[in-house]
C-alpha positions as CSV (number, residue, x, y, z in Angstrom):
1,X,54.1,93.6,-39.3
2,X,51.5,90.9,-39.0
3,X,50.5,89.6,-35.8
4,X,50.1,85.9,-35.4
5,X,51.2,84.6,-38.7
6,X,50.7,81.2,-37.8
7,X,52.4,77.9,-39.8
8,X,54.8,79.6,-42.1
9,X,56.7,76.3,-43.0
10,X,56.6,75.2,-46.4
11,X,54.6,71.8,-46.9
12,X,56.0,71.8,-50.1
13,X,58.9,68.8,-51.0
14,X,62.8,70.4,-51.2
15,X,63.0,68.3,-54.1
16,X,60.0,69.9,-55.4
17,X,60.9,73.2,-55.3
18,X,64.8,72.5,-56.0
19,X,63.4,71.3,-59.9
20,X,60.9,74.5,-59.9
21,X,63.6,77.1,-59.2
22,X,66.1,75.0,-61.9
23,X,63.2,75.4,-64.9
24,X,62.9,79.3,-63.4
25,X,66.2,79.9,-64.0
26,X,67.3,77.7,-67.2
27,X,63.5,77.8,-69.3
28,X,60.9,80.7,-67.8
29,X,63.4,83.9,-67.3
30,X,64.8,84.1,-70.5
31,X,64.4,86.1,-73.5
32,X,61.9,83.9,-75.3
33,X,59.0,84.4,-72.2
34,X,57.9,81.1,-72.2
35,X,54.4,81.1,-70.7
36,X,53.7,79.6,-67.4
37,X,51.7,76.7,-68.8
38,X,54.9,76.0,-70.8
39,X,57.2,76.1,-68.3
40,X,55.1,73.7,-66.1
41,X,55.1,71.2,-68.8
42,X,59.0,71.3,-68.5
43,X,58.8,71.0,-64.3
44,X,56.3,67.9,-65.1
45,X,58.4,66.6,-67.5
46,X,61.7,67.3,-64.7
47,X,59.6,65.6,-62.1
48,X,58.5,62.6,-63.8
49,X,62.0,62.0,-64.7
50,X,63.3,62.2,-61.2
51,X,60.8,60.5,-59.4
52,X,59.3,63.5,-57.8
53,X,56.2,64.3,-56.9
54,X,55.2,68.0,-59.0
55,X,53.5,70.4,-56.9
56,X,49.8,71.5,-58.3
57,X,49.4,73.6,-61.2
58,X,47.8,76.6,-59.2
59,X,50.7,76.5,-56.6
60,X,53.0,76.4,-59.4
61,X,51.7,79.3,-61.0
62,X,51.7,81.0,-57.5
63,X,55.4,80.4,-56.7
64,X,56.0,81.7,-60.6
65,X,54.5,85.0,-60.0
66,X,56.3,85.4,-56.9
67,X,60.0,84.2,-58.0
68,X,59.6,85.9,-61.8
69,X,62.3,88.1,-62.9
70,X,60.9,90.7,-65.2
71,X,64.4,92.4,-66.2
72,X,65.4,89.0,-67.2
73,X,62.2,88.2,-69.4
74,X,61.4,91.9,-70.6
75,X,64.2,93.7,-70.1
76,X,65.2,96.4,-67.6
77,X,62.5,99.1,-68.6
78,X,59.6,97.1,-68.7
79,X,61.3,95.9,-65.2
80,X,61.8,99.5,-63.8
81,X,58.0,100.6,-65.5
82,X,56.2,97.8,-63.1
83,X,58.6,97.6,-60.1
84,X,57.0,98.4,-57.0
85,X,57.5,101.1,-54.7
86,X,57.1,103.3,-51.7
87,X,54.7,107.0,-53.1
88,X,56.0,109.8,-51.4
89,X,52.4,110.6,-49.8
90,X,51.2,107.4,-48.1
91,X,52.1,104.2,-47.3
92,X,50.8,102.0,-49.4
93,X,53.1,100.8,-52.6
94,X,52.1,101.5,-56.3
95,X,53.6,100.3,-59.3
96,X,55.4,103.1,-61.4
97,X,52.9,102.8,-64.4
98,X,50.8,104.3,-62.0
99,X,52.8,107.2,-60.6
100,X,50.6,110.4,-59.8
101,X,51.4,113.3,-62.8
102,X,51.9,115.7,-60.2
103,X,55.0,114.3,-58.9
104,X,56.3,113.6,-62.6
105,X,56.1,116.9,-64.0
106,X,58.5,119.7,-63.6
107,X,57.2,122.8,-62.8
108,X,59.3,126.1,-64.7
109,X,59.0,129.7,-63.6
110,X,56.8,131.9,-66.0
């Protein structure tokens, strides 16, 4: 839990981010894995048509990464290969590409 998180309202416009999550869902999570650059041509294009102001190419990318479906765009075992989880042994969550072998290995009486 952090302590003191400070402004956590978005300074972003709801128009804005009303066009990015309709590109998300209609052009970047699909089957043909547009790239980001790609798909921010299309929100450009969306915004410029509606009269709205585009947020910035970095914050774009940002939100992307964040909002991204992977099952969608790669399919579910690519998506269950870099899901993120809780390890059995600390705290801290790894992605399954990086599982310890210890825990993956079935041990058989001799």
């Amino acid at each position: 839990m952090t302590r003191n998180p400070g402004n956590t309202t978005s300074r972003l416009p709801a128009d804005a981010v009303k066009l990015a999550e309709k590109v998300l869902e209609e052009w970047h999570n699909t089957a043909k894995c547009p790239t980001k650059q790609s798909s921010y041509n299309t929100y450009v294009t969306l915004c410029s048509s509606g009269d709205t102001k585009p947020m910035s190419r970095s914050a774009f990318y940002k939100w992307i990464d964040r909002h991204e479906n992977v099952a969608a765009r790669k399919g579910k075992r690519k998506a269950y290969q870099t899901r993120r989880f809780r390890s059995p042994t600390t705290s801290s969550t790894r992605s399954m590409a990086f599982y310890p072998t210890r825990f993956a290995t079935a041990t058989t009486p001799s």
